[in-house]
C-alpha positions in Angstrom: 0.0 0.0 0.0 1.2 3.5 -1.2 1.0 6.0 1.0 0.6 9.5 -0.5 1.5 12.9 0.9 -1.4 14.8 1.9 0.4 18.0 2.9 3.2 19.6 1.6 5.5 19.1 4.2 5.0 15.3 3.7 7.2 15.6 0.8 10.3 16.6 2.8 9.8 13.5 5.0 12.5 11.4 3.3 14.9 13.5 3.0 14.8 14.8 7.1 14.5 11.3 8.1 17.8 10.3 5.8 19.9 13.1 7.5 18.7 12.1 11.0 19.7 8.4 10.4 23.2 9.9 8.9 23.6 11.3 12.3 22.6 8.1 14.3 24.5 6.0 12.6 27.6 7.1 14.0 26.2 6.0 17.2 24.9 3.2 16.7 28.1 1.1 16.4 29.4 1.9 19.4 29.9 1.1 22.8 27.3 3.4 25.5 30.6 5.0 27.1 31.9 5.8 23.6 28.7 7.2 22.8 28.7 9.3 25.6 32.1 10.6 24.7 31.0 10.9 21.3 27.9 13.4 22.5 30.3 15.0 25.3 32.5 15.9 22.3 30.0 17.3 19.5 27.6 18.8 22.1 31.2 20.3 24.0 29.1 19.9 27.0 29.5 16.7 29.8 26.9 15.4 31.5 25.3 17.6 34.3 22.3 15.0 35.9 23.1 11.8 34.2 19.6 10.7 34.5 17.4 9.0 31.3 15.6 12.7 30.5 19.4 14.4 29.9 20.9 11.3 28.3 17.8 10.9 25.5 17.6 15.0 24.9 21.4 14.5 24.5 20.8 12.0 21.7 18.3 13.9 20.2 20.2 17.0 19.7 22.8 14.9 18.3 20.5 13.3 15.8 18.9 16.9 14.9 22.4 18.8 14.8 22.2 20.4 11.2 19.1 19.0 10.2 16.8 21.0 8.1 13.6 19.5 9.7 11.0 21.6 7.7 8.4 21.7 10.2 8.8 18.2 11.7 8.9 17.4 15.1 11.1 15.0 16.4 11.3 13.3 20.3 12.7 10.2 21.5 10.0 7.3 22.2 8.7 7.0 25.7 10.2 3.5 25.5 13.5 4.9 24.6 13.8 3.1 21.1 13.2 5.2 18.7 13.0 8.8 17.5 9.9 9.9 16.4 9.1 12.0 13.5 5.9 14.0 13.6 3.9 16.7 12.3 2.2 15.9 9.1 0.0 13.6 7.8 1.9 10.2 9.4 4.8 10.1 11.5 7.8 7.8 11.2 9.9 5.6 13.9 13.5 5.7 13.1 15.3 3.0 15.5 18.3 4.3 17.2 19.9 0.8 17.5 20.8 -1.6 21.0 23.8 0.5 22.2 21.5 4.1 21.8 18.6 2.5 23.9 21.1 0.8 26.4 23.3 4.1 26.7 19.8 5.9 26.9 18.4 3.6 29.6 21.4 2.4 31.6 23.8 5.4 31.1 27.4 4.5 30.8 28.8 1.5 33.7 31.3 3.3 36.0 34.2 0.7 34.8 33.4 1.8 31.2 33.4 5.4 31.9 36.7 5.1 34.2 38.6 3.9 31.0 37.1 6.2 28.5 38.3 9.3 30.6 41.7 7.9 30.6 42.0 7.7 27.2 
């Protein structure tokens, strides 16, 4: 079953959802304390709460960061899986991957973070 646009800012769908999963696929292959040195890195900001709300928004700036999103809304799932794009007509589910939701939803183990910091 097709599904066609019904507004014009279903057209630009595609091409928001492509650059969002550009961005999460650098995550997704990697360890949760390498993710979180990935984020401290491109968001030049560490951690300040290290709770499940600051770890997801962390992600999803991240998986925004130069995105034209041409009216969509995007927010990480209440389960933590998935980032969800919203706004017109449908929305779409894009799955961030086993190491996003685990580094989302367990943070990063202390031995794992211990290591990363020292290099």
């Amino acid at each position: 079953m097709t599904i066609s646009p019904k507004e014009p800012k279903d057209l630009a769908l595609a091409p928001v959802a492509a650059a969002i999963d550009a961005n999460l696929k650098h995550l997704r292959d990697k360890t949760p304390a390498a993710i979180d040195y990935e984020l401290t890195l491109q968001l030049n900001t560490p951690l300040a709460a290290g709770d499940v709300t600051e770890r997801a928004a962390r992600v999803l700036r991240v998986a925004l960061r130069n995105v034209d999103m041409h009216h969509w809304s995007a927010e990480i799932t209440d389960d933590c899986s998935s980032l969800r794009l919203s706004g017109g007509s449908v929305s779409l589910d894009l799955g961030l991957g086993a190491s996003v939701l685990s580094y989302i939803v367990d943070g990063v183990p202390a031995q794992s973070a211990a290591v990363t910091a020292q290099g």
